[in-house]
C-alpha positions as CSV (number, residue, x, y, z in Angstrom):
1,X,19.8,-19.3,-13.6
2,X,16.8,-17.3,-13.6
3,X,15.1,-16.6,-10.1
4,X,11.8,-17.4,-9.7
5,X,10.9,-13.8,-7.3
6,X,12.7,-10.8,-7.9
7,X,12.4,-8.7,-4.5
8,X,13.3,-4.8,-4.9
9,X,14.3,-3.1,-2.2
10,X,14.9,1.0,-2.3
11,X,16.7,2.8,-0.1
12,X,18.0,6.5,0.6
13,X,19.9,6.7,4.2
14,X,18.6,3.4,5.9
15,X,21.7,2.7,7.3
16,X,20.2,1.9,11.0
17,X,17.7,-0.6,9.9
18,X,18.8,-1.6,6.1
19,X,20.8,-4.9,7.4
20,X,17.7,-5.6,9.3
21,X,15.3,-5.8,6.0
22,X,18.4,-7.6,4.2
23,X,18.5,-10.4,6.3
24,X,14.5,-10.7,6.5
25,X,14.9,-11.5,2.9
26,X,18.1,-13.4,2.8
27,X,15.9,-15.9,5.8
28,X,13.2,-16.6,3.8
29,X,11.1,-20.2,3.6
30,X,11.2,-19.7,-0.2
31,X,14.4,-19.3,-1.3
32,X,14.2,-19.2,-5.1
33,X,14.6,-15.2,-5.8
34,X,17.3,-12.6,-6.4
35,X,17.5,-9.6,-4.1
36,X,17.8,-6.1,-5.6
37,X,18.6,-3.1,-3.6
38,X,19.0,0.3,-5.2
39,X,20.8,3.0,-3.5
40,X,19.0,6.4,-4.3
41,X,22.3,8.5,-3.2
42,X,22.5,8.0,0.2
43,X,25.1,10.1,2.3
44,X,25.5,7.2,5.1
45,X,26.9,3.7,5.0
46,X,23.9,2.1,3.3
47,X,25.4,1.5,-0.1
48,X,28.3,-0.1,1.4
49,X,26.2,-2.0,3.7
50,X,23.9,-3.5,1.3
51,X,27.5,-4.4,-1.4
52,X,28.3,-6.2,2.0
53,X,25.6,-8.7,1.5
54,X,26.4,-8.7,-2.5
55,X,30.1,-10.4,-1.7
56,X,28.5,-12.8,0.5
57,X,25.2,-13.8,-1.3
58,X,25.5,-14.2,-4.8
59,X,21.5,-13.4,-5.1
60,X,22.2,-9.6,-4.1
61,X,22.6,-7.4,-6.5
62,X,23.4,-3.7,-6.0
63,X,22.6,-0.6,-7.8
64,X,23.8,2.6,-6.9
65,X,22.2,6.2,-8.4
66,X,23.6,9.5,-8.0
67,X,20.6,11.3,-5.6
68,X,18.0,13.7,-8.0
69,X,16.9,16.3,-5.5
70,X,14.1,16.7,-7.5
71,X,12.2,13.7,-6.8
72,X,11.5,13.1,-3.4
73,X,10.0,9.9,-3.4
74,X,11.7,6.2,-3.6
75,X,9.9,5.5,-7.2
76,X,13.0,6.1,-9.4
77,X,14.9,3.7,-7.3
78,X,11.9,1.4,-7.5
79,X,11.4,1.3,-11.3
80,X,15.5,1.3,-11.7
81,X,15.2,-2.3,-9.6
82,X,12.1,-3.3,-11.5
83,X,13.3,-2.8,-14.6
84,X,17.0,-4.8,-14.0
85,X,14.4,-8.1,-12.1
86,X,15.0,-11.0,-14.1
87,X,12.0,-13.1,-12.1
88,X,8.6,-13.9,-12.9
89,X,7.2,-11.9,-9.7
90,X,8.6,-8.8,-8.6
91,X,8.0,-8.1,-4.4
92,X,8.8,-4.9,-3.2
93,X,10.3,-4.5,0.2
94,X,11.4,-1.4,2.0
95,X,14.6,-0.5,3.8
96,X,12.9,0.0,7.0
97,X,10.6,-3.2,7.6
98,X,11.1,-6.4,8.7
99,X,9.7,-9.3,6.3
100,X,8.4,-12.7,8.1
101,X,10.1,-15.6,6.9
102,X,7.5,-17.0,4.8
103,X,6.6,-13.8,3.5
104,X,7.6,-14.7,0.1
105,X,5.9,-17.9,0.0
106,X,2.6,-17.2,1.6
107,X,1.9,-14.0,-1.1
108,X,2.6,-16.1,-4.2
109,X,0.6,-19.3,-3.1
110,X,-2.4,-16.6,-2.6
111,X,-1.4,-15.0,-5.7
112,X,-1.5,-18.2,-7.5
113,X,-4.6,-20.0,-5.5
114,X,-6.8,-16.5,-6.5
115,X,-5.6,-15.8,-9.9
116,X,-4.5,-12.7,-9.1
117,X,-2.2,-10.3,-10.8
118,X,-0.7,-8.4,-7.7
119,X,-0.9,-9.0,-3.9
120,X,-0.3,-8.3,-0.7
121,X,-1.0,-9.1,2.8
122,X,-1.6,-7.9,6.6
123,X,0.9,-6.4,8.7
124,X,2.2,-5.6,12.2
125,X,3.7,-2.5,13.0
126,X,6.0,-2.1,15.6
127,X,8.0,0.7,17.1
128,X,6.7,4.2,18.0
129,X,3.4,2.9,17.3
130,X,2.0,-1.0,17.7
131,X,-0.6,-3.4,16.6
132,X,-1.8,-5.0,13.4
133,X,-3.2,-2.7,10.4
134,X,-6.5,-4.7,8.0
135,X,-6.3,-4.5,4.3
136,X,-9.2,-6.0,2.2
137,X,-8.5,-9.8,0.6
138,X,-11.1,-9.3,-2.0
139,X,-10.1,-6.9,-5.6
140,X,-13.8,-5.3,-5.1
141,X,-12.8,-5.1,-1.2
142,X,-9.2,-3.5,-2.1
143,X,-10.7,-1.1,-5.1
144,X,-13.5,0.3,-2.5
145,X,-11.0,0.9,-0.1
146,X,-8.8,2.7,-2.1
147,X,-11.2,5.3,-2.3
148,X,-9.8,6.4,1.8
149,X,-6.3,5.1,1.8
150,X,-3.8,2.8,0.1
151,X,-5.3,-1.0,0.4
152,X,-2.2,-2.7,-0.8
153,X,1.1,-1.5,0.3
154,X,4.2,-1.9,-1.0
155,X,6.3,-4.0,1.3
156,X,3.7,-7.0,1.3
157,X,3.2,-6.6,-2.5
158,X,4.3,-9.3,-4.7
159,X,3.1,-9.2,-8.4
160,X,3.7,-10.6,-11.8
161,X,6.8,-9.0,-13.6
162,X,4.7,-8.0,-16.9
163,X,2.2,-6.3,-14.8
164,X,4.5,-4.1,-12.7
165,X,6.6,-3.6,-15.7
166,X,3.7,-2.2,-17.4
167,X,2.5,0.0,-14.7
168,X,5.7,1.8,-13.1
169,X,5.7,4.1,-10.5
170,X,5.2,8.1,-11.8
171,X,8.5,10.2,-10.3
172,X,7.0,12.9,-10.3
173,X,4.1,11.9,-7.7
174,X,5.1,12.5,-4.1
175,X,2.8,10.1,-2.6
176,X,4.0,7.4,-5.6
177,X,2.1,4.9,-3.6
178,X,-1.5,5.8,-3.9
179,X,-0.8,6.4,-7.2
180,X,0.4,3.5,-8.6
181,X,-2.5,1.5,-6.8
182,X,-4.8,3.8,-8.5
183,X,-3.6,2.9,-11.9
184,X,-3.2,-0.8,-11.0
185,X,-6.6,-1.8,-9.4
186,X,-8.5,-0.7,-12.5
187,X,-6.3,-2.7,-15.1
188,X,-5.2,-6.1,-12.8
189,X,-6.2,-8.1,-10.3
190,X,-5.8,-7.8,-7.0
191,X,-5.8,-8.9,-3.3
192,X,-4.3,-9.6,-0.1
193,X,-3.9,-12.6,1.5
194,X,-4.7,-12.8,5.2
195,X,-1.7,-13.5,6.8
196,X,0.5,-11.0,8.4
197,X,3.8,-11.3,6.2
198,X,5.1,-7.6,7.5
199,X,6.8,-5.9,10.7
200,X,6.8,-2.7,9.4
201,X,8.8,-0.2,11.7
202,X,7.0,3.4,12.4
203,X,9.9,6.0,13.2
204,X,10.6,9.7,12.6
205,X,12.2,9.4,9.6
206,X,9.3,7.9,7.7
207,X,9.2,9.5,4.4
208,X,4.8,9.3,4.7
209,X,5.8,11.3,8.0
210,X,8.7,13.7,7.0
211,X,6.5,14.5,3.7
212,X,3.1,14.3,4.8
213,X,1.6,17.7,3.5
214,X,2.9,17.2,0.0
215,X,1.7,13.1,0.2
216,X,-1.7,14.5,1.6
217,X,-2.1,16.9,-1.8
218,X,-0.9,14.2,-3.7
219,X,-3.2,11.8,-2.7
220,X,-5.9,14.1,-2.4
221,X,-5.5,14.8,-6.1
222,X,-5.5,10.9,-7.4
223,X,-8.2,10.4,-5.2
224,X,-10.5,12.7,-7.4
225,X,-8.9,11.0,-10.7
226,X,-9.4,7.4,-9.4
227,X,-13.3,7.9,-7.4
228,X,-14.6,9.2,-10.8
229,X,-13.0,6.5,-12.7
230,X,-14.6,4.0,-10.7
231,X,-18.0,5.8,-10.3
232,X,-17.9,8.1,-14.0
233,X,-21.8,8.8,-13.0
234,X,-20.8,10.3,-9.3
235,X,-21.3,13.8,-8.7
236,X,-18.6,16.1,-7.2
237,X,-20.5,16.1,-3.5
238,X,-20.6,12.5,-3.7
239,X,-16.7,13.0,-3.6
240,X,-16.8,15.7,-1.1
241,X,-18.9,13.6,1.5
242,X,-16.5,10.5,1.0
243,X,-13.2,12.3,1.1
244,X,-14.5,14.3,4.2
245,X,-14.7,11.0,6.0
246,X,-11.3,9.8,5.0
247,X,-9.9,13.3,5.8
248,X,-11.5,12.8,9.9
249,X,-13.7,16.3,8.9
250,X,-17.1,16.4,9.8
251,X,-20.2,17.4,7.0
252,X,-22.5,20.4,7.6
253,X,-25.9,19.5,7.0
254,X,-28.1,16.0,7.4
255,X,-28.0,15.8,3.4
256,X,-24.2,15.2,3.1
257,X,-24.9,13.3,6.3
258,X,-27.3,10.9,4.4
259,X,-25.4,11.2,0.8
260,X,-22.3,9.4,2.9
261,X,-24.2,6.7,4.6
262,X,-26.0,5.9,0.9
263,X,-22.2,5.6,-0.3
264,X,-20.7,3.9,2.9
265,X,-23.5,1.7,2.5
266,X,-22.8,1.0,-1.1
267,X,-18.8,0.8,-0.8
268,X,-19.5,-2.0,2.0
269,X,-22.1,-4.4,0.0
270,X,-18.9,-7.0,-0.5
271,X,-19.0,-10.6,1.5
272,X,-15.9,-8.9,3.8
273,X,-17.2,-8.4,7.4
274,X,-14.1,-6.5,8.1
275,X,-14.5,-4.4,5.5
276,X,-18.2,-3.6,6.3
277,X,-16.9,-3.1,10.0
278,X,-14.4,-0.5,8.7
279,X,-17.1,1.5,6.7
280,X,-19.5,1.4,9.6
281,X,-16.4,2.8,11.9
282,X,-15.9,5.6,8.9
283,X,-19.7,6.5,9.7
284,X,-19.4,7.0,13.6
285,X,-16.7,8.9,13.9
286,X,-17.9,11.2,10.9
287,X,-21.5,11.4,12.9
288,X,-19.8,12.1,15.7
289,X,-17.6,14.9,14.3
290,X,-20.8,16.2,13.0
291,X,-23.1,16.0,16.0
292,X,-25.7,13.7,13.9
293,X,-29.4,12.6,15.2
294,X,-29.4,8.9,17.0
295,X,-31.9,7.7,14.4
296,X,-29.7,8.7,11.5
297,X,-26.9,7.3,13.1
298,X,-28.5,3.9,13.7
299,X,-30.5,3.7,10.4
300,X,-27.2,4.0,8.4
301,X,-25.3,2.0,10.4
302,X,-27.5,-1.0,10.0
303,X,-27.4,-0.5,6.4
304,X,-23.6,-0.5,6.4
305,X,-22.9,-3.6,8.6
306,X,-25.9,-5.8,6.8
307,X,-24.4,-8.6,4.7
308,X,-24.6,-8.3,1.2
């Protein structure tokens, strides 16, 4: 019988927390889906750990790749499980995290109540560091926060099976992430609902941790490609100004000053008080890393918290 969700879950050497994740599945409210896991060549016990759960659940399925040193990212193993899901939604899930048990259930009755073509939700982290992390529920509010960080992450995403199908994930990209979302927010529709439906665990071996540099000039690089997508009028200080704030640097001269505020003010004009909260927090710390006057400060900030 076909399963309604199919949730994909990479791993490479998530032995410690992979039973963990497994079971955060196996519990969920909504129990119509197939769970695929995809080893990526691990050298520890996850493979055997995860065909564990295969001879006692008969909606595991297991898929194991010899390791390509080459690509250093989990998108192989992702598109491997994406292209063997049999369901009408695909979720992602990662090897580290911990999903709530109606994780499944609250992301496609958001899906399905906002028409939308992928989606995700809030989460909690836990672990080295604590406390919830905001993403946007609106497409406008995810698409103008893309332009500082990924707005939709992959353990709360659930989407239809034609759309991820479509889009992939590039092996090549390091941080496969941020790229994906910049190729999917410009073709489908998107959102988050606002429930938490993620623990996500923050340790060492984080792969946004262990390969932050290379992520950082990954992302750096999309961010161009997708900002001038969006905005094909924008000018390449535009950029610089924007990207300055979401790389915490400060900006030299009242000019950039003002060009950001115009564009934090623009980015913000969405019915999303949190989002206009984070675009006025974006402001403050970049006027304080740039020692700006207190009327600038004020006058912009206004702007940016005003409802649309």
């Amino acid at each position: 019988m076909t399963p309604a969700v199919s949730v994909v879950l990479p791993v490479l050497n998530g032995a410690p927390f992979l039973s963990v994740a497994i079971e955060s599945i196996l519990a969920q409210t909504f129990a119509d889906f197939e769970l695929i896991v995809v080893d990526d060549g691990s050298d520890d016990d996850s493979l055997s750990i995860a065909g564990r759960y295969a001879l006692r659940d008969a909606r595991v399925h297991v898929f194991a790749l010899t390791r390509d040193p080459v690509i250093e990212s989990g998108a192989r193993a992702a598109n491997v499980g994406i292209g063997e899901a049999r369901g009408d939604f695909i979720a992602r899930m990662d090897a580290d995290d911990v999903a709530a048990p109606d994780r499944l259930a609250a992301t496609l009755d958001w899906l399905q109540a906002q028409r939308l073509d992928a989606c995700g939700g809030q989460l909690e982290r836990f672990g080295e560091r604590r406390g919830p992390v905001w993403y946007p529920e609106s497409h406008d509010g995810v698409a103008h926060e893309l332009i500082f960080r990924a707005s939709l992450t992959n353990p709360t995403m659930l989407a239809r099976a034609e759309c991820l199908k479509q889009v992939r994930y590039d092996e090549a990209e390091c941080a496969e992430e941020y790229d994906f979302l910049t190729r999917l927010v410009p073709r489908h529709r998107v959102g988050n609902c606002p429930k938490a439906v993620l623990r996500m665990r923050m340790h060492p071996g984080q792969t946004t941790r262990r390969l932050q540099a290379k992520k950082l000039k990954s992302l750096w690089r999309r961010r161009f490609a997708y900002f001038f997508q969006m905005f094909p009028g924008a000018e390449v200080a535009d950029f610089n100004c924007l990207h300055a704030a979401g790389w915490d640097r400060p900006l030299g001269d009242i000019a950039d000053l003002e060009r950001l505020g115009g564009w934090l003010g623009r980015l913000s004009r969405l019915p999303e008080t949190k989002l206009r909260e984070r675009m006025a927090r974006r402001w403050t710390e970049t006027c304080d890393r740039s020692n700006a006057p207190a009327a600038l400060r004020t006058d912009y900030q206004r702007r940016i918290l005003a409802a649309p």
